[in-house]
Structures are given as structure tokens and as C-alpha cells.
PDB file of N, H, CA, C and O in Angstrom:
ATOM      1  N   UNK A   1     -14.138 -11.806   4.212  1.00  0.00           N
ATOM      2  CA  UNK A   1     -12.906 -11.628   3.469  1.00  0.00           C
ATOM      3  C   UNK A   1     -11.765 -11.465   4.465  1.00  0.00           C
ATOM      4  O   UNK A   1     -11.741 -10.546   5.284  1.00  0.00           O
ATOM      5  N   UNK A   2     -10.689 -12.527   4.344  1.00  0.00           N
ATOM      6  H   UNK A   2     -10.709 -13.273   3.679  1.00  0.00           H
ATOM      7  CA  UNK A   2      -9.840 -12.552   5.142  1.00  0.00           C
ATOM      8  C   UNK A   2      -8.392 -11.208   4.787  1.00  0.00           C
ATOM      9  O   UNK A   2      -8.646 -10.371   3.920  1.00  0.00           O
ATOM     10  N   UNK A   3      -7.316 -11.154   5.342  1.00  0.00           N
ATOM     11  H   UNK A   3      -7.111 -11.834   6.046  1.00  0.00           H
ATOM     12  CA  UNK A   3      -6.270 -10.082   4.882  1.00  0.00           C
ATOM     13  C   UNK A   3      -5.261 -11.064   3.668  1.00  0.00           C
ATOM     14  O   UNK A   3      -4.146 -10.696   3.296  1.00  0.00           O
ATOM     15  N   UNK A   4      -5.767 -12.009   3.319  1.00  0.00           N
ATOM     16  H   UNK A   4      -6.673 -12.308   3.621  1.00  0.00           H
ATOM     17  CA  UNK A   4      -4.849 -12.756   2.255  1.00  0.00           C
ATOM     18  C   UNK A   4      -5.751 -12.088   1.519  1.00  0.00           C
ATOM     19  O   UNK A   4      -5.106 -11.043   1.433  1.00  0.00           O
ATOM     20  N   UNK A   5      -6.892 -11.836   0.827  1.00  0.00           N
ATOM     21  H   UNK A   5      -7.416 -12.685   0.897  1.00  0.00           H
ATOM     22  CA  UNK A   5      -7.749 -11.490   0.186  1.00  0.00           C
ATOM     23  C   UNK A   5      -7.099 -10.167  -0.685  1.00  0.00           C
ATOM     24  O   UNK A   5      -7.022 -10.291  -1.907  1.00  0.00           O
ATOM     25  N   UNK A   6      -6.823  -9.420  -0.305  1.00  0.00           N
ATOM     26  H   UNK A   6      -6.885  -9.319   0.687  1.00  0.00           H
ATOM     27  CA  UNK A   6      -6.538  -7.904  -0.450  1.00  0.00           C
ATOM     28  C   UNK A   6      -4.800  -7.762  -0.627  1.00  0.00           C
ATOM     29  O   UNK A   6      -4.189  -6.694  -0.622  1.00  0.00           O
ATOM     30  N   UNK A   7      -4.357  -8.768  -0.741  1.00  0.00           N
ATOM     31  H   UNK A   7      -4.854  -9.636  -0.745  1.00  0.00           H
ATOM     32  CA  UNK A   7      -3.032  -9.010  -0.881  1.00  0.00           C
ATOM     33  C   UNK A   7      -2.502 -10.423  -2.012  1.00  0.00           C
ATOM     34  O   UNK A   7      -2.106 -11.535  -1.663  1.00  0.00           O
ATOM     35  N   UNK A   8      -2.686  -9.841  -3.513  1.00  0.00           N
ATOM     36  H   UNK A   8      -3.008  -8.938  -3.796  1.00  0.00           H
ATOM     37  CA  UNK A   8      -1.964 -11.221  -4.193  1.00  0.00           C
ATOM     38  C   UNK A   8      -0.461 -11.377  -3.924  1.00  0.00           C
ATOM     39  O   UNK A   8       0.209 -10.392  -3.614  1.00  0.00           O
ATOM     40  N   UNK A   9       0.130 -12.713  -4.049  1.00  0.00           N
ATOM     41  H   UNK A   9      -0.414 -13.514  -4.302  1.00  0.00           H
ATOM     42  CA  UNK A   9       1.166 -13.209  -3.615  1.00  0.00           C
ATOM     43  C   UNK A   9       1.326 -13.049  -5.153  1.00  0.00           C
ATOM     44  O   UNK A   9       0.689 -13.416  -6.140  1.00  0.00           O
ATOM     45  N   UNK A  10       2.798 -12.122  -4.847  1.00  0.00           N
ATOM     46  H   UNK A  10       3.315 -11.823  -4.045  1.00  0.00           H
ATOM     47  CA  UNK A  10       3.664 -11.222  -5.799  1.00  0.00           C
ATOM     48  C   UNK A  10       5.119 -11.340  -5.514  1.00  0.00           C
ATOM     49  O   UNK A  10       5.592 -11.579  -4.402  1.00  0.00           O
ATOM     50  N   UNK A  11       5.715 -11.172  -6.492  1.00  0.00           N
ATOM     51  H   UNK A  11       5.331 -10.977  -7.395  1.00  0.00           H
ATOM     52  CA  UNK A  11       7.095 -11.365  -5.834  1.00  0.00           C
ATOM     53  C   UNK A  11       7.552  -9.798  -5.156  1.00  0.00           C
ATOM     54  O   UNK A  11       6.691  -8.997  -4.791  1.00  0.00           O
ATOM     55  N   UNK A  12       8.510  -9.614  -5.091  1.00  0.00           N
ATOM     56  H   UNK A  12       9.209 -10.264  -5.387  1.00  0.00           H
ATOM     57  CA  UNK A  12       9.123  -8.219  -4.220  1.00  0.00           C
ATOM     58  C   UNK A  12       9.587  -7.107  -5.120  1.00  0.00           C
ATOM     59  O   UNK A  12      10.485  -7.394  -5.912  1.00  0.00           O
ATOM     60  N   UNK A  13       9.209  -6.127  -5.120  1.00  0.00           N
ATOM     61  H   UNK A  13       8.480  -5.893  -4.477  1.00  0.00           H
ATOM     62  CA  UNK A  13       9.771  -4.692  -5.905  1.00  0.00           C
ATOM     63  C   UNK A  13      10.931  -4.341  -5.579  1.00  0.00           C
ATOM     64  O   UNK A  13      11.187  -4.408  -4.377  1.00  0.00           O
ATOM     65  N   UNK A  14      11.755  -3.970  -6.292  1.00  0.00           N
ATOM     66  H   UNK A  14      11.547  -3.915  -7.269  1.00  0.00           H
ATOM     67  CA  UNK A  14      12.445  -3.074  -6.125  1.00  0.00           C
ATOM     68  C   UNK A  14      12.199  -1.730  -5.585  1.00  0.00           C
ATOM     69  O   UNK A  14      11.024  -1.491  -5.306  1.00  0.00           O
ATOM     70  N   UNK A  15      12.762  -1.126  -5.450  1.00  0.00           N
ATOM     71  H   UNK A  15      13.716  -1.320  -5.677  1.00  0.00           H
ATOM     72  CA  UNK A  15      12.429   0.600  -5.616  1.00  0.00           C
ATOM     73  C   UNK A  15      12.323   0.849  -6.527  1.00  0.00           C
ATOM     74  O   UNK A  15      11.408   1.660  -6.672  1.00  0.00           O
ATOM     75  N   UNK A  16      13.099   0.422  -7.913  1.00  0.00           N
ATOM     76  H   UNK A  16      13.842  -0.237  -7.795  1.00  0.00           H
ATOM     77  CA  UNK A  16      12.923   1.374  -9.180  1.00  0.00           C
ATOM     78  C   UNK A  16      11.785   0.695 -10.076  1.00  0.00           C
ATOM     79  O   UNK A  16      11.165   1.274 -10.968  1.00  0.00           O
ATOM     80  N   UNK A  17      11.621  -0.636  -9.683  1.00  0.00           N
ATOM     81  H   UNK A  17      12.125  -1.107  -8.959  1.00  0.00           H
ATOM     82  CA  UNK A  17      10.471  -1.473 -10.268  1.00  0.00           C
ATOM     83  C   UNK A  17       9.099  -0.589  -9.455  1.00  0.00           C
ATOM     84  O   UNK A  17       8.132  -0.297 -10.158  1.00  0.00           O
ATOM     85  N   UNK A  18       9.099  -0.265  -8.206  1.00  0.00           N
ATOM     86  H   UNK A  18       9.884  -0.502  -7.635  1.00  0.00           H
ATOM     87  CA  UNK A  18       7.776   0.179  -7.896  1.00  0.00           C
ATOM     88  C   UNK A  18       7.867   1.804  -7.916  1.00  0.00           C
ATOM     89  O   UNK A  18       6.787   2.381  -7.794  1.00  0.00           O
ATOM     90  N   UNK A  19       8.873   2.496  -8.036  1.00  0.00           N
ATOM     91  H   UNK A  19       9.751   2.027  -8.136  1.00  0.00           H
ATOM     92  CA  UNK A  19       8.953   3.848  -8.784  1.00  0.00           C
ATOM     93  C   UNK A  19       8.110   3.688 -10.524  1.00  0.00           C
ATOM     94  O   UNK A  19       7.186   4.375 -10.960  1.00  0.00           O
ATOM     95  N   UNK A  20       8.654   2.837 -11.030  1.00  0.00           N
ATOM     96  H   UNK A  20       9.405   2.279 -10.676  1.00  0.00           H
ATOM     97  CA  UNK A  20       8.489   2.654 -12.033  1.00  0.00           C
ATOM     98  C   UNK A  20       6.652   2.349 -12.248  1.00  0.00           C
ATOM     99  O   UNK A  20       6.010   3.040 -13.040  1.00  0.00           O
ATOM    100  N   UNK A  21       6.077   1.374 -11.526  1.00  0.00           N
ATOM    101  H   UNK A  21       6.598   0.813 -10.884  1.00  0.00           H
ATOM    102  CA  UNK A  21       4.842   1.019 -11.580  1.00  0.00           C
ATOM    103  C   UNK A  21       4.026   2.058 -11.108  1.00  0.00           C
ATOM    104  O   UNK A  21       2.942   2.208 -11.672  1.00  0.00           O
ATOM    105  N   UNK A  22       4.371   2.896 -10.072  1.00  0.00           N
ATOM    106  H   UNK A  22       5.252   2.774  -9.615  1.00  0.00           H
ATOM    107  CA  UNK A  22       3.509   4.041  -9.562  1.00  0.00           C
ATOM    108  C   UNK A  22       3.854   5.613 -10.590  1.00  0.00           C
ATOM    109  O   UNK A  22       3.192   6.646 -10.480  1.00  0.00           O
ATOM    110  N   UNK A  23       5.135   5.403 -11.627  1.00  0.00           N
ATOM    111  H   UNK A  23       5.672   4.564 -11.716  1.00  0.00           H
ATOM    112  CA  UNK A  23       4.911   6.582 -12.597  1.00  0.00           C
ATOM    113  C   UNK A  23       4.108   6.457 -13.647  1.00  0.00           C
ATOM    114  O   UNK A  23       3.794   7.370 -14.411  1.00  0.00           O
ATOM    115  N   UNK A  24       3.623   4.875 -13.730  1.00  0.00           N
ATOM    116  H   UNK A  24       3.878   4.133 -13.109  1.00  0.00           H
ATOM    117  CA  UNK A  24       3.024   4.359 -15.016  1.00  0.00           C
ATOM    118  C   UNK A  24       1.926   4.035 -15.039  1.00  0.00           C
ATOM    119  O   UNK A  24       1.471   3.423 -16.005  1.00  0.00           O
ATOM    120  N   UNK A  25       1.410   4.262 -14.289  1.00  0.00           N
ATOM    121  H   UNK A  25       1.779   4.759 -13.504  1.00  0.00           H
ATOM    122  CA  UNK A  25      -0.400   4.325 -12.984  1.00  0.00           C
ATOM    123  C   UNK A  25      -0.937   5.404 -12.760  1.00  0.00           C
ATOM    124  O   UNK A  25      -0.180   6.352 -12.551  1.00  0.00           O
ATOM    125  N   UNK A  26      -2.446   5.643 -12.725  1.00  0.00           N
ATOM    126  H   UNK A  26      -3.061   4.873 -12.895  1.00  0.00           H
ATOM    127  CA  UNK A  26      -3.073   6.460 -12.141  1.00  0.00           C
ATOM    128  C   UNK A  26      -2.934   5.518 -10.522  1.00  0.00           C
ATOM    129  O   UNK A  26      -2.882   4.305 -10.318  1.00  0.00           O
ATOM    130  N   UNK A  27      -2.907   6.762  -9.518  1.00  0.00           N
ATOM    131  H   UNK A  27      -2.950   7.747  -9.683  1.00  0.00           H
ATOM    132  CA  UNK A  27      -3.074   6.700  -7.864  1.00  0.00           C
ATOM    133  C   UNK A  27      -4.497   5.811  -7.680  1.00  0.00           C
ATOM    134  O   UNK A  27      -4.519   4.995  -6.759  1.00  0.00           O
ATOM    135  N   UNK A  28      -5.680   5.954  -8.538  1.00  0.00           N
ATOM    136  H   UNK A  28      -5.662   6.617  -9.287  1.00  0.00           H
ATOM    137  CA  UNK A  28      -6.743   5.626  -8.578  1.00  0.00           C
ATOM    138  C   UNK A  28      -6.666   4.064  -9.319  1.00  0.00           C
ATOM    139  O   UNK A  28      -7.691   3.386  -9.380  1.00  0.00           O
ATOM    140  N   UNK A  29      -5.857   3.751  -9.664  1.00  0.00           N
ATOM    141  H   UNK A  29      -5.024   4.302  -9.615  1.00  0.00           H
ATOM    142  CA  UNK A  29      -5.654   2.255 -10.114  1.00  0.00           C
ATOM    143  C   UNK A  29      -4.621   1.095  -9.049  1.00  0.00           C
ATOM    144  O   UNK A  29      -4.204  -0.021  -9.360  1.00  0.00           O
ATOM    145  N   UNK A  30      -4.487   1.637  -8.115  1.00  0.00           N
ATOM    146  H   UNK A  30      -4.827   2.543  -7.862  1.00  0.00           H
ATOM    147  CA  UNK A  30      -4.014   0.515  -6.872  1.00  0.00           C
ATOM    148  C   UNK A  30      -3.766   0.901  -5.711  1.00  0.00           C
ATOM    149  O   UNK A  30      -3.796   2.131  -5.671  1.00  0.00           O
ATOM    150  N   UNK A  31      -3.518   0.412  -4.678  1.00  0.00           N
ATOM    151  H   UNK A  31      -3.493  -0.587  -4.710  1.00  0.00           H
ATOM    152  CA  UNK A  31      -3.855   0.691  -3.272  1.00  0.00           C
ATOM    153  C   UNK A  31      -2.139   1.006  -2.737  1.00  0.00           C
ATOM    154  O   UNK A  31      -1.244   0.223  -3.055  1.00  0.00           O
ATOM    155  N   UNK A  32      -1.910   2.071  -2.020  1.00  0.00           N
ATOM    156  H   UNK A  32      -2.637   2.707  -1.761  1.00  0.00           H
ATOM    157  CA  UNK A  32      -0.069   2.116  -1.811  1.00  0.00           C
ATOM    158  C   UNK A  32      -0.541   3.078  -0.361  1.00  0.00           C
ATOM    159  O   UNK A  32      -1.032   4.176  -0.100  1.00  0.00           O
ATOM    160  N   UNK A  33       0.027   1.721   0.415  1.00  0.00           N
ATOM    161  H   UNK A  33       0.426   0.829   0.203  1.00  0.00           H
ATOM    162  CA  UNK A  33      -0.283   2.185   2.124  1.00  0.00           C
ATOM    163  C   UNK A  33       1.187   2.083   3.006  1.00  0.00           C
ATOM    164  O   UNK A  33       2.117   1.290   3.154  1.00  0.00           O
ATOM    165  N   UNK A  34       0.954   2.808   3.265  1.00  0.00           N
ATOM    166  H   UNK A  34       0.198   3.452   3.145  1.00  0.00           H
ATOM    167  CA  UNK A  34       2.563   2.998   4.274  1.00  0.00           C
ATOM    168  C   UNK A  34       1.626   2.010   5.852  1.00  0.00           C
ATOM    169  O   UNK A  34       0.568   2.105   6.475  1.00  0.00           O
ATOM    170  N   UNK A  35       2.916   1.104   5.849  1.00  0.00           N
ATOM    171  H   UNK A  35       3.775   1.027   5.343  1.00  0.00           H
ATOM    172  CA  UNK A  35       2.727   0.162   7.406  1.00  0.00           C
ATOM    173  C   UNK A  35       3.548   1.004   8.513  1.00  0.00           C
ATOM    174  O   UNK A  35       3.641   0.441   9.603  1.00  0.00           O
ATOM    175  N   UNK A  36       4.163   2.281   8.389  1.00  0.00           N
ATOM    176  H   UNK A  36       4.088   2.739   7.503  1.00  0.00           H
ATOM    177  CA  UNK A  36       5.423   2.481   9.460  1.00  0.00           C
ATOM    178  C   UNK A  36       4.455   3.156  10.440  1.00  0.00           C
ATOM    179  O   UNK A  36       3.269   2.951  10.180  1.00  0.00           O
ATOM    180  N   UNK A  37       4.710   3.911  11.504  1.00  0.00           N
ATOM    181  H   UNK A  37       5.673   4.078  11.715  1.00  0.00           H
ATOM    182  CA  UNK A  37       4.478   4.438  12.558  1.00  0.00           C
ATOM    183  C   UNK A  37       4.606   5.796  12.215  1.00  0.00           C
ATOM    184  O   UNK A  37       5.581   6.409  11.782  1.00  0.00           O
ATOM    185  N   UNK A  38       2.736   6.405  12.643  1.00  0.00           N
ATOM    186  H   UNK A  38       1.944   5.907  12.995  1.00  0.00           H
ATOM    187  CA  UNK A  38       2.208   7.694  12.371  1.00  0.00           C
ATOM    188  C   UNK A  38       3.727   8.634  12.689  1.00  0.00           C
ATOM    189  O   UNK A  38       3.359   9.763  12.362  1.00  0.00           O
ATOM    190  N   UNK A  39       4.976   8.747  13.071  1.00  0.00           N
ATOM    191  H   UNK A  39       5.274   7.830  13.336  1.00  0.00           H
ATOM    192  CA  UNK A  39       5.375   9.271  13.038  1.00  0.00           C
ATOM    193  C   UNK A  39       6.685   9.444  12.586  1.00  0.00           C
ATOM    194  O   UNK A  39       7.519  10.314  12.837  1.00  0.00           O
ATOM    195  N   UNK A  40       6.716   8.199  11.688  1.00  0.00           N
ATOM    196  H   UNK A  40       6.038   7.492  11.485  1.00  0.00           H
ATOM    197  CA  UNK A  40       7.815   8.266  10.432  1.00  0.00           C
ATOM    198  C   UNK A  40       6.895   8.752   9.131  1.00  0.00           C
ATOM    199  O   UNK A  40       7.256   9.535   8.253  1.00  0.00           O
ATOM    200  N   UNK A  41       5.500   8.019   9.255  1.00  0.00           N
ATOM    201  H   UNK A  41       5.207   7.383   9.969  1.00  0.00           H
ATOM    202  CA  UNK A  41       4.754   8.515   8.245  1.00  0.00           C
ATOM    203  C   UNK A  41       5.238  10.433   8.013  1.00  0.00           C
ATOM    204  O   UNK A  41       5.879  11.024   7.144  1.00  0.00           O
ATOM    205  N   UNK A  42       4.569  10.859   9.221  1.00  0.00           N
ATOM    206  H   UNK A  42       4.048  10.380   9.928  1.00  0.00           H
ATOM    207  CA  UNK A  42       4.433  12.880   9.199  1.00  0.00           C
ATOM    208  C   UNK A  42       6.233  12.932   8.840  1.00  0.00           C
ATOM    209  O   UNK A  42       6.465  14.039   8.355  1.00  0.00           O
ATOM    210  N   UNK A  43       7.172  12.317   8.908  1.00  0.00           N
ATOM    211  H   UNK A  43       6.983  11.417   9.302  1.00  0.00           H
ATOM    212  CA  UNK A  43       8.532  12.940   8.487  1.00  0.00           C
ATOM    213  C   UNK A  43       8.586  12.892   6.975  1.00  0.00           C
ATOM    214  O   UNK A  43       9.344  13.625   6.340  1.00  0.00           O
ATOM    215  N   UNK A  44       7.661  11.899   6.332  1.00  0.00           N
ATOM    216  H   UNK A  44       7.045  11.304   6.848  1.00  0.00           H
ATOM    217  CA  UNK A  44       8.124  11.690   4.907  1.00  0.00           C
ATOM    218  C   UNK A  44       7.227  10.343   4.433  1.00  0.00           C
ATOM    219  O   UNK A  44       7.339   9.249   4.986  1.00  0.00           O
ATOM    220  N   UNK A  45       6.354  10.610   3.356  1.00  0.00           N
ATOM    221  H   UNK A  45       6.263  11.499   2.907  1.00  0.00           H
ATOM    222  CA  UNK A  45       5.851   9.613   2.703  1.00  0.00           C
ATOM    223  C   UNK A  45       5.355   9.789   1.313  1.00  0.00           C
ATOM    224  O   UNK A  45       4.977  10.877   0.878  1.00  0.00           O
ATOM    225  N   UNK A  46       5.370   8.598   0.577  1.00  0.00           N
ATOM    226  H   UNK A  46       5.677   7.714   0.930  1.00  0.00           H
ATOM    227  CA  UNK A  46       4.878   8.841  -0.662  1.00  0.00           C
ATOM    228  C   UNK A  46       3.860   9.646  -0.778  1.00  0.00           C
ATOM    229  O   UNK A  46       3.138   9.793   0.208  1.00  0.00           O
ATOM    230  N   UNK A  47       3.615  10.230  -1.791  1.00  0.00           N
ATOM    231  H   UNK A  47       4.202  10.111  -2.593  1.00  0.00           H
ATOM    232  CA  UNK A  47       2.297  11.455  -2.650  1.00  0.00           C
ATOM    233  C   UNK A  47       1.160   9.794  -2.094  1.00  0.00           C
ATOM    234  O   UNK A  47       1.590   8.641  -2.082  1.00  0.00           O
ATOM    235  N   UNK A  48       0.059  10.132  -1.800  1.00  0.00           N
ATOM    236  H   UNK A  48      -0.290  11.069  -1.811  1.00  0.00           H
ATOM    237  CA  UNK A  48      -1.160   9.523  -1.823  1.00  0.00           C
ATOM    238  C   UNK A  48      -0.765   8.040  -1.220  1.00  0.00           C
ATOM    239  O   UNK A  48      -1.494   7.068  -1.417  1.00  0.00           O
ATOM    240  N   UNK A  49       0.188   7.979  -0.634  1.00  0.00           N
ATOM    241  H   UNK A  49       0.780   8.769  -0.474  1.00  0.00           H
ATOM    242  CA  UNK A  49       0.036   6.843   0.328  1.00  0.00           C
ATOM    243  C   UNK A  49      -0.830   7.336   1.710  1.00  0.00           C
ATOM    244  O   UNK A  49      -0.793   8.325   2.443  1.00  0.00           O
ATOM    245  N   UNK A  50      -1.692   5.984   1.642  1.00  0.00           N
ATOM    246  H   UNK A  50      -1.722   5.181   1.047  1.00  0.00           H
ATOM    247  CA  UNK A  50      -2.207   5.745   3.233  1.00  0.00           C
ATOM    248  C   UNK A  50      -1.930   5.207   4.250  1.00  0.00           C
ATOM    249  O   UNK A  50      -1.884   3.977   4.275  1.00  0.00           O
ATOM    250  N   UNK A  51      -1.638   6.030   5.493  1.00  0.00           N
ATOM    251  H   UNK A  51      -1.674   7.030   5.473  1.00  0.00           H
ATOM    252  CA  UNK A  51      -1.462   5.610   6.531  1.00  0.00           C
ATOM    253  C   UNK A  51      -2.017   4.318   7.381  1.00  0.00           C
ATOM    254  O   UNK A  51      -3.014   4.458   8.090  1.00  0.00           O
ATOM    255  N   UNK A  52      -1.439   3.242   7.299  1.00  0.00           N
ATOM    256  H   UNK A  52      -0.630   3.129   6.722  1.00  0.00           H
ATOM    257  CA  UNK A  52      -1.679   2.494   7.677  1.00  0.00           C
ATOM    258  C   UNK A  52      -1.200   1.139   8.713  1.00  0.00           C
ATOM    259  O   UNK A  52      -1.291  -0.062   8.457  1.00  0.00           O
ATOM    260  N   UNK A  53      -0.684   1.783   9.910  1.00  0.00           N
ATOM    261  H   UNK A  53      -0.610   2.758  10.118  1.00  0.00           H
ATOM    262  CA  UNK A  53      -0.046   0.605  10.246  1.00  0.00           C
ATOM    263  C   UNK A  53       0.020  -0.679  10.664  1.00  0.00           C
ATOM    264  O   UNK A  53      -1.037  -1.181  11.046  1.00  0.00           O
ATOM    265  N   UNK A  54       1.064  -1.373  10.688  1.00  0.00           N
ATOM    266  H   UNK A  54       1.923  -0.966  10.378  1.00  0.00           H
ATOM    267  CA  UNK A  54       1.119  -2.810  10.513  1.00  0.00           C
ATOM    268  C   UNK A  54       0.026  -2.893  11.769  1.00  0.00           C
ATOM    269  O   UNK A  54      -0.368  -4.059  11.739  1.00  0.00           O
ATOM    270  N   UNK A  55      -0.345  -2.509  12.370  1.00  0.00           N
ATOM    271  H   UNK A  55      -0.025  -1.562  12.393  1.00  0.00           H
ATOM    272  CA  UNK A  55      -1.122  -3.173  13.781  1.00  0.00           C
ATOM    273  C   UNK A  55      -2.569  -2.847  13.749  1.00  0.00           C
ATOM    274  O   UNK A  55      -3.560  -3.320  14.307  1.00  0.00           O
ATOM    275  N   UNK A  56      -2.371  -1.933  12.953  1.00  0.00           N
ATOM    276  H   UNK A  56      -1.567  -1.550  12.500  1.00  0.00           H
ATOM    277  CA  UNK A  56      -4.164  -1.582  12.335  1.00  0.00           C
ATOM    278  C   UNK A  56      -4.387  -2.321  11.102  1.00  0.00           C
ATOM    279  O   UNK A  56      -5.582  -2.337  10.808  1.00  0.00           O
ATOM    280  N   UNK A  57      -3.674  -2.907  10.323  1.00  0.00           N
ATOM    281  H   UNK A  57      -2.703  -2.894  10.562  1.00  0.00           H
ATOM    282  CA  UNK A  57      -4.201  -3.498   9.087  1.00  0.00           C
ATOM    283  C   UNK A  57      -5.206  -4.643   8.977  1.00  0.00           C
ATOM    284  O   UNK A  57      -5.572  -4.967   7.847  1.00  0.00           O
ATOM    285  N   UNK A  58      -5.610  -5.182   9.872  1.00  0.00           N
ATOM    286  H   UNK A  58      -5.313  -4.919  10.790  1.00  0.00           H
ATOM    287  CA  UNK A  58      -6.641  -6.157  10.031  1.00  0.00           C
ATOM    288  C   UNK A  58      -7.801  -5.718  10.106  1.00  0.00           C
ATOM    289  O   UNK A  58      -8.697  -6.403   9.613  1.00  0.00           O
ATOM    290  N   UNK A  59      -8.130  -4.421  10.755  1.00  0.00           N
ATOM    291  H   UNK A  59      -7.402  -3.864  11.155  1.00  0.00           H
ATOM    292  CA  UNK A  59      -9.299  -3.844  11.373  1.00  0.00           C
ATOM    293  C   UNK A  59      -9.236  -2.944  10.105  1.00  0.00           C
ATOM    294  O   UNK A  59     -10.207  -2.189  10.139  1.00  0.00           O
ATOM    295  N   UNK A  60      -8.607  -2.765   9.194  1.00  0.00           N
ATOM    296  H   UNK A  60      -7.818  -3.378   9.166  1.00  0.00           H
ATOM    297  CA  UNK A  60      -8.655  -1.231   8.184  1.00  0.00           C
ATOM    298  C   UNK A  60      -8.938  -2.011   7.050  1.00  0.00           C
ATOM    299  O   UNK A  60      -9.056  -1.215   6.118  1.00  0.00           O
ATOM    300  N   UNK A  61      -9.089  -3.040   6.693  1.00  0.00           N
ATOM    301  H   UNK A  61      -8.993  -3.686   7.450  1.00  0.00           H
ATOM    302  CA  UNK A  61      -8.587  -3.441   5.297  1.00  0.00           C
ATOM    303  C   UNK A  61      -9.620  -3.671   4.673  1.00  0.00           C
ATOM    304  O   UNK A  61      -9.570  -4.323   3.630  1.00  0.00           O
ATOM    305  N   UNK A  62     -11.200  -3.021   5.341  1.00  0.00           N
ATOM    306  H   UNK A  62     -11.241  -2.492   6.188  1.00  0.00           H
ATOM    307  CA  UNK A  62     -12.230  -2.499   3.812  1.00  0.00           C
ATOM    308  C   UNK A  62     -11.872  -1.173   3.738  1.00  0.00           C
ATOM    309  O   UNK A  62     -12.868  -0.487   3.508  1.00  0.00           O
ATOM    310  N   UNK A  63     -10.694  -0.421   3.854  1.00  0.00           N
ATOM    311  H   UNK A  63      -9.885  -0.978   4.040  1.00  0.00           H
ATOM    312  CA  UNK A  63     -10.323   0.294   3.392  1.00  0.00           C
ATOM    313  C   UNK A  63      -9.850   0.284   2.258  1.00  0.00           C
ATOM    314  O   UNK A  63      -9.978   1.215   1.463  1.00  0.00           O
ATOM    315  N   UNK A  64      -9.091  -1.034   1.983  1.00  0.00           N
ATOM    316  H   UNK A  64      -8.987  -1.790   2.630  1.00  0.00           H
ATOM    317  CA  UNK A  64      -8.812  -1.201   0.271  1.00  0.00           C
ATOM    318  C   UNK A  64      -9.359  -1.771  -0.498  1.00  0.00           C
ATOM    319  O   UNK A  64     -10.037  -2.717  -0.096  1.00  0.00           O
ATOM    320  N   UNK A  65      -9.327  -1.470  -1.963  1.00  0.00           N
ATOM    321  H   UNK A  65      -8.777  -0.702  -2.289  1.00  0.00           H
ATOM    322  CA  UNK A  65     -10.189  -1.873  -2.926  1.00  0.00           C
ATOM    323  C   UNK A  65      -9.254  -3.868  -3.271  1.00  0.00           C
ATOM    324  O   UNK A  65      -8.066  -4.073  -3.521  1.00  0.00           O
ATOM    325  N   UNK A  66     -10.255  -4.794  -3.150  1.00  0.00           N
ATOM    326  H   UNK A  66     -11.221  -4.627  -2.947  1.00  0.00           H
ATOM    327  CA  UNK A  66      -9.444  -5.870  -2.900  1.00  0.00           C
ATOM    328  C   UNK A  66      -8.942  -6.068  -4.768  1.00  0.00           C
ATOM    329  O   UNK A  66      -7.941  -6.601  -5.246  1.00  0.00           O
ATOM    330  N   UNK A  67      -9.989  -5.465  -5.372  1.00  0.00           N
ATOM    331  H   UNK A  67     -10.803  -5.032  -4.984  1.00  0.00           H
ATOM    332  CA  UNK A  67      -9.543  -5.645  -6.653  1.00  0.00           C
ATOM    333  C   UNK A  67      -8.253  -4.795  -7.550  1.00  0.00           C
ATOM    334  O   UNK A  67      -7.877  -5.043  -8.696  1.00  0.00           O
ATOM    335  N   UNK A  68      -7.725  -3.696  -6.575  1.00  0.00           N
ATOM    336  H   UNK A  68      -8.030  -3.495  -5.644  1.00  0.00           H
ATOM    337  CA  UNK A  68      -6.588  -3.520  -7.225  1.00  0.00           C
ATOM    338  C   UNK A  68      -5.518  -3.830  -6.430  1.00  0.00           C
ATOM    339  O   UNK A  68      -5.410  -4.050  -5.224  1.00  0.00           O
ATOM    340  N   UNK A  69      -4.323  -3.788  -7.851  1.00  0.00           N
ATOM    341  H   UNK A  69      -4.411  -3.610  -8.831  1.00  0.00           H
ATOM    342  CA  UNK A  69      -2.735  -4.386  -6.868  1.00  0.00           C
ATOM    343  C   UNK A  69      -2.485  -3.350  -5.776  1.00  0.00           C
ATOM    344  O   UNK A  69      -2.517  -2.148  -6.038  1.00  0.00           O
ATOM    345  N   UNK A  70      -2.188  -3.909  -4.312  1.00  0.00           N
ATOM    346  H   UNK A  70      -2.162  -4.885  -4.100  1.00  0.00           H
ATOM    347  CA  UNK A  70      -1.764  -3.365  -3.135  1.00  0.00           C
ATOM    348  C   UNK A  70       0.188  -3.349  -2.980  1.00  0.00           C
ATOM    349  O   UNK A  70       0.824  -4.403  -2.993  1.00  0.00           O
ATOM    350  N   UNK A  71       0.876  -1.941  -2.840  1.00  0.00           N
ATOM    351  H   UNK A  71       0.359  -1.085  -2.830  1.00  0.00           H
ATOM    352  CA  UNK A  71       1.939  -1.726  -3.155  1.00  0.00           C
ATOM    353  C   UNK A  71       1.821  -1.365  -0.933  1.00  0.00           C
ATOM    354  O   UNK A  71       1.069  -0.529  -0.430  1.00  0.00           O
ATOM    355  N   UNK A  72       2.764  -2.262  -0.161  1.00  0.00           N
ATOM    356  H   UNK A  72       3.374  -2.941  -0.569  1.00  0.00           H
ATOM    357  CA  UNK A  72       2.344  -1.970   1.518  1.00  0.00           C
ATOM    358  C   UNK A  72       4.461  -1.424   1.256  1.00  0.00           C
ATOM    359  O   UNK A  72       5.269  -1.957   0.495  1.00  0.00           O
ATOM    360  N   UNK A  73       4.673  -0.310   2.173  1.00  0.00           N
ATOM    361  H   UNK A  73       4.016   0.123   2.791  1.00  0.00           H
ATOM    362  CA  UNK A  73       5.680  -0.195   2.442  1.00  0.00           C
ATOM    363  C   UNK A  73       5.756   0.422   3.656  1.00  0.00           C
ATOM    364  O   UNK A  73       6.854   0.656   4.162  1.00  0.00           O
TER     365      UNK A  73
END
């Protein structure tokens, strides 16, 4: 399973469109991983986002469930 796999081609959220999708969701119904650097992550990140950055995401990504929608910010 390649990293297109774990990523459907979606168009782009808003903020209030993906505010909106993550108030209207269980955390347990899609994957929401922060790509920034472990140390913007520790200043501030979403409730139950995973740390994940852009340079580790190749090597991490049976970390996500490929079957739910992936929200990467």
C-alpha cells in the first residue's frame, strides 16, 4: 500500500468546513494528523491530532486507518 492509498483526492477545507466535519464526527471515525514540526505541534494542536510530520509520513502511514477520511494539517 502506497501513501496515495490512505489519502482520497478531496478537494480543500476550509477551516470552518473542517471545524465543522470534526464537530460532527466521532475522533474514532477519521484520521486528523498534524504534518508541522514536533515543536509547533507542543505550542498548540488540535484535541486528538497525531503527530506526524511531513518527513515521517511515509514510514508512519500503517499508522492510519486507510479506510477512514484523513483530515493532514
Amino acid at each position: 500500500m502506497g501513501i496515495l492509498d490512505y489519502f482520497k483526492s478531496v478537494d480543500s477545507l476550509t477551516a470552518e468546513e473542517a471545524r465543522q466535519f470534526l464537530k460532527t464526527r466521532r475522533p474514532e471515525d477519521y484520521n486528523l494528523i498534524d504534518v508541522r514540526q514536533p515543536r509547533e505541534y507542543e505550542r498548540g494542536h488540535l484535541p486528538g491530532a497525531i503527530l506526524m510530520p511531513l518527513g515521517e509520513l511515509p514510514g508512519r502511514l500503517k499508522e492510519l486507518d486507510p479506510q477512514k477520511p484523513t483530515i493532514a494539517y
